[in-house]
C-alpha positions in Angstrom: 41.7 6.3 -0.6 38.4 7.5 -2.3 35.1 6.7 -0.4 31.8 6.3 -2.6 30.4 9.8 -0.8 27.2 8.1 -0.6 24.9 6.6 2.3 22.2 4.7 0.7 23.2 1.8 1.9 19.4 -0.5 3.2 18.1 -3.6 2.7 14.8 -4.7 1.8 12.3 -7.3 3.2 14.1 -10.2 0.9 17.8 -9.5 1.8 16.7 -9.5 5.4 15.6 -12.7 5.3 18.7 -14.3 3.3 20.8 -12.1 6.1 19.3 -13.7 9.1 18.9 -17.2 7.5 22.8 -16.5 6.9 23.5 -16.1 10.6 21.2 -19.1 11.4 23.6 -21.2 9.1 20.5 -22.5 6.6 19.3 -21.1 3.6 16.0 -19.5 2.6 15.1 -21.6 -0.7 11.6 -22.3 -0.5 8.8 -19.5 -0.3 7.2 -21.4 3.0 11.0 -19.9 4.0 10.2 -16.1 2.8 6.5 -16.7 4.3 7.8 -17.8 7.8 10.7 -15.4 8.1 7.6 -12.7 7.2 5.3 -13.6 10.0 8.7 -13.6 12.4 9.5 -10.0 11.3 5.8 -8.9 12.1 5.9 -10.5 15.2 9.1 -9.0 16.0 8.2 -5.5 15.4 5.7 -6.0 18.3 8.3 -6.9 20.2 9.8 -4.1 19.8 7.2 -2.0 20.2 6.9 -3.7 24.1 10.7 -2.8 24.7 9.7 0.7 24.8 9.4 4.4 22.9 10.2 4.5 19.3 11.2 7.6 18.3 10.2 7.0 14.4 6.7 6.2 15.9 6.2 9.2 17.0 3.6 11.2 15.4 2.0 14.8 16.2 1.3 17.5 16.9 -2.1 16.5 16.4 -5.2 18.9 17.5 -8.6 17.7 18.4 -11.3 21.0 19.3 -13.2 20.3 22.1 -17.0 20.6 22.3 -18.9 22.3 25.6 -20.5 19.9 27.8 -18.3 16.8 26.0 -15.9 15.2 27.6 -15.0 11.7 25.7 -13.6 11.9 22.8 -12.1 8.8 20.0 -8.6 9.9 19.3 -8.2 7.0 16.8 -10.8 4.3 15.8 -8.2 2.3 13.8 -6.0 0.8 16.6 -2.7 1.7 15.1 -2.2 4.1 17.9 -0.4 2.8 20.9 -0.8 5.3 23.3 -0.4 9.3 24.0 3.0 11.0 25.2 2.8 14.0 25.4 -0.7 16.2 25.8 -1.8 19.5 26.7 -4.8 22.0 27.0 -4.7 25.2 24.6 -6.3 28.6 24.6 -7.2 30.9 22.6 -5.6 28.8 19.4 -4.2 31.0 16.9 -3.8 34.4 19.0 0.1 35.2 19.1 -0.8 37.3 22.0 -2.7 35.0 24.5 -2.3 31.5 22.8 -1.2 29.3 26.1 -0.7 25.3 26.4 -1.7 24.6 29.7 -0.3 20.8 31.0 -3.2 17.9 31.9 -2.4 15.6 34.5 -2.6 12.2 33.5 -4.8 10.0 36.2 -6.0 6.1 36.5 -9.3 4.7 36.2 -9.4 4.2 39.7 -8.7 8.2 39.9 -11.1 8.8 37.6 -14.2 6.5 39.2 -13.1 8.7 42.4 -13.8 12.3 40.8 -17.2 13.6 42.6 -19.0 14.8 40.0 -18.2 14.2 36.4 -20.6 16.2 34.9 -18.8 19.3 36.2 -18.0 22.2 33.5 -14.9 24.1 33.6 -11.5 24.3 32.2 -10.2 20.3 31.8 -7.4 20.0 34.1 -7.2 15.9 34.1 -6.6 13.5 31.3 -7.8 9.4 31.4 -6.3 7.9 28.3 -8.2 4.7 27.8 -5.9 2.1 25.6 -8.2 0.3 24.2 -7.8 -2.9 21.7 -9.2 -1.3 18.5 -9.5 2.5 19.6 -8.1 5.0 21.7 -10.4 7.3 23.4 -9.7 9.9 26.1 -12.2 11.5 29.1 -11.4 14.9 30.0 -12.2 16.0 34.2 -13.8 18.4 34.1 -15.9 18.6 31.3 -15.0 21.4 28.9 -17.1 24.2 29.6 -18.1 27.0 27.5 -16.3 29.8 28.3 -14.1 30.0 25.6 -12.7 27.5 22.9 -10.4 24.5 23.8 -8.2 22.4 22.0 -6.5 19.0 23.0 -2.8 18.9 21.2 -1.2 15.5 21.7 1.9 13.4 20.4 0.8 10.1 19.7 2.7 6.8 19.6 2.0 4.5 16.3 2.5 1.0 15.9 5.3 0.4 13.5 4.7 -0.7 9.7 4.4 -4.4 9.1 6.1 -5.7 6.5 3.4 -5.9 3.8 3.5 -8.3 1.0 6.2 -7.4 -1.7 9.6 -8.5 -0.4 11.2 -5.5 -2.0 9.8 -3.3 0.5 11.8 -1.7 3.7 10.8 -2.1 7.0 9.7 0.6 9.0 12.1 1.4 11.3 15.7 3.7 10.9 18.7 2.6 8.8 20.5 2.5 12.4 18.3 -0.5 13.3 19.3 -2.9 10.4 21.6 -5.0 12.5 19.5 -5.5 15.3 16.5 -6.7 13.0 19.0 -8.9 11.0 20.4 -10.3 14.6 16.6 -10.4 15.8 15.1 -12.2 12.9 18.3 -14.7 12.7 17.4 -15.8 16.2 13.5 -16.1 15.4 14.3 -18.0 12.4 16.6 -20.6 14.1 13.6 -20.8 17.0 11.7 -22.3 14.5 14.5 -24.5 13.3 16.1 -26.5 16.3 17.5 -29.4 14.6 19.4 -26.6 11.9 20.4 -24.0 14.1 19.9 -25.4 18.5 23.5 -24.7 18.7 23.5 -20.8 17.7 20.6 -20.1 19.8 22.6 -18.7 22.4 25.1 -16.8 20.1 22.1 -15.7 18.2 20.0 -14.1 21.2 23.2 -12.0 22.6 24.4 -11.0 19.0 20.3 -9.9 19.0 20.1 -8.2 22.4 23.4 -6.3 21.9 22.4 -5.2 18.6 19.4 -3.8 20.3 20.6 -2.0 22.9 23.4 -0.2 20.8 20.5 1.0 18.7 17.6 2.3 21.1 20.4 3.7 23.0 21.7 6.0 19.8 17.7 6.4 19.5 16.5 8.4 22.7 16.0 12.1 23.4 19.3 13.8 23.9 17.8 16.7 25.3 18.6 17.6 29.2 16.2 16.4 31.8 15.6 18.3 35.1 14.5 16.8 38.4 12.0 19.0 40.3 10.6 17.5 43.8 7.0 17.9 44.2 6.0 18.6 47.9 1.7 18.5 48.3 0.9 21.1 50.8 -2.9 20.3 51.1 
């Protein structure tokens, strides 16, 4: 039996919407419908950036050179970045033979407000990542000193892509995820309609979750993870 040897196969913003208006047994036929469904996939797309790490989102490496006797810098002023996941110190940047990423720990406010002296100047060891509504900015303990040069190299997290105004746009998110947004925006949609669709609520939110969990658990890190216990000895 032939096969089409082809895997093109998406849908755009306006076959989304007739999909999910499918499963919530009503049709789309007004553009109030296409409007609605819109605003339901935006808000959905937070959702799912609450449920957890995106792989797509992730963006980097990214360098920012840090400045002797500066320790707060504004990673992004835009507030499409979510937060930071990976980060580390760098030396020497460029040098094959003495290049070296050195690992900064992550600490709280309440661990930073604790340091001693903040003004102090040597090699940052520490990392406050401050998650703020329109920016994110990060404070470095201790301050970068002059000694040499220093670079912060981070993988960011992004918000995902709305979905814009042309309905023949894709959404932002992996081909892999197309049934879980069809199953997620079915059951938004028939939120909003309870006289149309109260009876598939409950059909609608476990097709959704299942759907959801198939995919984030085909989108992780496959790489092995290793367990080291940490003992303090001070």
């Amino acid at each position: 039996m032939a096969t089409s040897s082809t895997n093109t196969f998406n849908l755009d913003i306006g076959e989304i919407v007739d999909e999910a208006f499918d499963r919530a047994g009503m049709e789309a036929r007004t553009g109030w419908h296409y409007k609605t469904a819109r605003r339901s996939l935006d808000l959905m797309m937070l959702e799912w950036q609450n449920r957890g790490l995106n792989l797509w989102t992730v963006s980097g490496p990214t360098s920012q050179t840090l400045t002797a006797g500066t320790g707060s810098y504004t990673l992004d002023s835009s507030g499409n970045t979510v937060d930071l996941i990976e980060y580390n110190l760098r030396t020497n940047d460029g040098d094959s033979g003495s290049q070296t990423d050195y690992t900064l720990r992550r600490i709280s406010i309440p661990e930073y407000a604790d340091f001693p002296n903040k003004l102090t100047e040597s090699q940052p060891t520490q990392i406050l990542i401050n998650r703020n509504a329109s920016s994110l900015t990060v404070d470095l303990l201790p301050v970068p000193d002059d000694s040499q040069t220093y670079k912060l190299i981070y993988y960011s997290l992004r918000l995902i892509y709305d979905s814009g105004s042309p309905a023949s746009y894709n959404m932002d998110v992996p081909k892999l995820f197309l049934p879980a947004l069809a199953a997620g925006l079915a059951y938004y949609v028939a939120m909003k309609f309870p006289m149309d669709a109260a009876d598939r609520l409950p059909f609608l939110k476990q097709e959704y979750e299942q759907q959801f969990n198939l995919a984030a658990e085909e989108n992780r890190v496959k790489a092995p993870v290793r367990f080291v216990p940490y003992q303090s000895y001070t």
